[in-house]
Each structure stands twice: as structure tokens, then as C-alpha cells.
C-alpha positions, 0 to 999 in steps of 0.5 A: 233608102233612108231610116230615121230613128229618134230616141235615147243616146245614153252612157250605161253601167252594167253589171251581170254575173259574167262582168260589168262595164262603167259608162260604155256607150248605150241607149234605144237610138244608138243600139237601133241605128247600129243594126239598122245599119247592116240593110239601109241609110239610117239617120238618128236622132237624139241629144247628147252632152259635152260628154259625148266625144269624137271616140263615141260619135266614132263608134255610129259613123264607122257603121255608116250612120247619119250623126247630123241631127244628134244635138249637142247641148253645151254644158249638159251631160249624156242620158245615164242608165245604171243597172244590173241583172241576175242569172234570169236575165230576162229583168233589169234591175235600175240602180240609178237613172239620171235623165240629164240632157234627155229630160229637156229634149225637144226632137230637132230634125232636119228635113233630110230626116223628116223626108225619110222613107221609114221612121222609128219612135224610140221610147221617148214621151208619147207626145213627142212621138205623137209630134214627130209622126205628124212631121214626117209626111214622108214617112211610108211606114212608121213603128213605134215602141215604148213602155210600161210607164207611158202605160201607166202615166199617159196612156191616153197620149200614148194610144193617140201615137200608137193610133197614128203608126203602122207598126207597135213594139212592145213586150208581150206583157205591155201588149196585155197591159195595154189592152187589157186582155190576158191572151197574147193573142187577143191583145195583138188583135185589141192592139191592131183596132187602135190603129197599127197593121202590124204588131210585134211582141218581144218576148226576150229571150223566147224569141217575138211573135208577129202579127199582121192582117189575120195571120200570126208567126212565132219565131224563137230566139237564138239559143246561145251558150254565151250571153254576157249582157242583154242591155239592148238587145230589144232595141238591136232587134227593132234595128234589124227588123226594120232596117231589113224591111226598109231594104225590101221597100227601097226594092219595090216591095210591100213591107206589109206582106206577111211573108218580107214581115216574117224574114224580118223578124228572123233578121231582128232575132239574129242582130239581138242573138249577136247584141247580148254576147257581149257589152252594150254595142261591143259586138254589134260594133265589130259584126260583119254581114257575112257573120250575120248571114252565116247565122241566119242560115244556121237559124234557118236549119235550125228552126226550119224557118224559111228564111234566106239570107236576103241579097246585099 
């Protein structure tokens, strides 16, 4: 099994109403990479500066995850999110944005990366995307997120990646943006016509909603009483979802079969329920998989969605 994933590794200041955090380790590459982790091989890929430690580099391989190709840039600094958000969490506020390293980044993957079974593309420039899919003959099923600023500033670049990947996620709202259809529905169907087989709408919060061929699913999130920070957590259910689908194609099954999709999605609902209980990766850092497992049970009963604890 193998899982590449290219995007931002970053340093995030948050703050919420229920606390704050000074650069605590963030970004798309890092929260995916961390969910993946529980189901497959993960290699991630991205730059940092000399900003960025052992005690940083720690916190992805203590979860198993390949750090060959994260390139360190002498003299820079690490990606740097600033942010806050109200009682509606649902929005972030951005306080600062300093792109630093990750303004210059030219994706370097080795051919251990490249030959990867399944590839994601964080919400990097569509034309890097574009670039590294076509590197990546060995990928069997690549996806794709992004978001309202590509939309607005290359959009053209951005529909010719999206027409070469077999899975788009993106929230419900870019989904419309992009094809101009008001419906969530009828934009999942004008999406699909651009290429990929699969769509996935992230609605925060309210859960996301797959869909595939001719068939539809709506999964709720999580109902929680604790939630200290979402920065993230779209990020940790991409994770989830697709590091669970790489585990059922590594056991010979079809990662298109609507029923694996739809096991995926509580999966990717469940690791981003755990994401936003605490700061940036502080609780996905010390998650286990019987934790997850147990929770994915109680969604079950829950939700009466048929959805088992896959093997491990």
C-alpha cells in the first residue's frame, strides 16, 4: 500500500473562543498524512524551512509517515497561517498569510513517490497539480481538493487538473461556484462531466455527501459537545477517506464501488470529529485505531449507517 500526498506543511496561530495556540504545527500535507496514516503507507510532500525541527518532523514519523521528500530550504521559513474564528465555526477568519517557502515550491518527488498507488493534490497551484498528476503514471486513483481562489484566478488551469483526476473535493459551495449551478446536486452531476468519477462535497460541520455513477449518500458529521478548533479538519477527512479507500485496494477491491466509497466517508467524518476536539493535530497526534473504530460503531448506531469497523 502506498499514499502520496503534496501540499502545504505550515506553522498555524489560532485562536477560537475556547483558547488559542502560537505556531503549532499545521497545513493540508501534515493534517492529511496524519489520518491517512491509521490505513496505509503515506509519503508526503512539501517544503519547509529551517524553521522546521526534529520535534516537528517527530510528530509525522511517530505516525509512520515517509518524510524523505518534505524539502528543507536553507535559509527560509515554514508556510505561516494566522487565523481566528467566532461561535460559528463553520468560517475562518485569516489574520495574516505569509507564503514564505511555499511561494517558490516546485514539488520534488522521488520515484518512490511517484510510483505510489494513490495520489493526492492538496490545495497547491493548479498547474502544479496538473504537472504532478502527469508524473505519477503509477497512480491508480488520484483526487484533488482546492479552492475558491483558484476558482477565481485560474480557473481554466484548475478544470484542466480536475479533468485528469478521478475524485474532486471540494466544499459544497466551491462545487456550485465552479460549475455554476445552484443545486448541490446538479453541480456534483456538472462536476463529474469534467472528468472525475467521484465527487465529494465537504459541508463542515453537516457532515459531506458523495457522489458516484448515478448514486448519491449524505453522511452527517459527528455530533460533538467539544469542539476547540476546526483548522484542519477538511484535510483529516480527505485523510481518512482516502487512506481507508487505499487499504481496500491494496485488498483487491475496487475503490469505486459505491458501497467501499460510502465506508470511506464515515471513516473521513470520524478521524475529522477527533481533528476539531482539539488544536491543530494535538488530538489526531495521540489517536489511536481502537479509539476510532469505537467511534465509528457509535456513529453507526447512531446514524444507522451500515458501516463496520474495517479490519486492521
Amino acid at each position: 500500500m502506498a499514499l502520496t500526498v503534496v501540499g502545504s506543511i505550515a506553522f498555524d496561530s489560532v485562536r477560537t473562543p475556547f483558547g488559542e495556540r502560537e505556531r503549532m504545527l499545521g497545513g493540508s500535507a501534515v493534517h492529511f498524512s496524519l489520518a491517512a496514516s491509521f490505513f496505509t503507507d503515506v509519503r508526503v510532500v512539501g517544503p519547509v524551512g529551517d524553521d522546521f525541527g526534529e520535534d516537528e518532523l517527530g510528530v509525522l514519523e511517530g505516525r509512520g509517515v515517509i518524510t524523505d521528500d518534505i524539502e528543507r530550504v536553507a535559509g527560509g521559513k515554514t508556510f505561516f497561517w494566522q487565523g481566528h474564528y467566532e461561535y460559528d465555526m463553520n468560517v475562518a477568519h485569516t489574520d495574516d498569510t505569509q507564503l514564505n517557502v511555499f511561494a517558490e515550491f516546485d514539488p520534488k518527488l522521488s520515484e518512490e513517490s511517484r510510483s505510489s498507488e494513490m495520489l493526492f493534490l492538496g490545495n497547491i497551484q493548479p498547474d502544479l497539480q496538473l504537472q504532478i498528476r502527469r508524473s505519477c503514471q503509477g497512480a491508480e486513483f488520484a483526487a484533488l481538493d482546492s479552492m475558491n481562489f483558484w476558482l477565481d484566478s485560474a480557473r481554466d488551469a484548475l478544470k484542466a487538473a480536475i479533468a485528469e483526476v478521478d475524485c474532486l473535493l471540494l466544499n459544497d459551495a466551491e462545487i456550485r461556484e465552479l460549475t455554476g449551478e445552484p443545486n448541490l446536486a446538479r453541480a456534483a452531476r456538472a462536476a463529474m462531466e469534467l472528468g472525475p468519477s467521484v465527487i465529494v462535497a465537504k459541508r463542515g460541520e453537516y457532515g459531506a455527501a458523495l457522489f458516484s455513477g448515478d448514486e448519491f449518500f449524505a453522511i452527517p458529521g459527528f455530533m460533538l459537545e467539544d469542539v476547540r478548533d476546526p483548522t484542519g479538519a477538511g484535510d483529516t477527512f480527505a485523510g481518512g477517506f482516502l487512506g481507508y479507500l487505499d487499504s481496500r485496494r491494496a485488498a483487491g477491491e475496487s475503490v469505486t464501488d459505491h458501497g467501499v466509497l460510502r465506508q470511506a466517508m464515515a471513516y473521513g467524518s470520524v478521524l475529522a470529529s477527533f481533528n476539531v476536539e482539539g488544536f491543530g493535530t494535538e488530538r489526531v497526534q495521540s489517536l489511536t485505531r481502537e479509539e476510532i473504530d469505537d467511534r465509528l460503531r457509535a456513529f453507526r448506531r447512531i446514524t444507522h449507517f451500515d458501516a463496520e469497523p474495517a479490519p486492521t
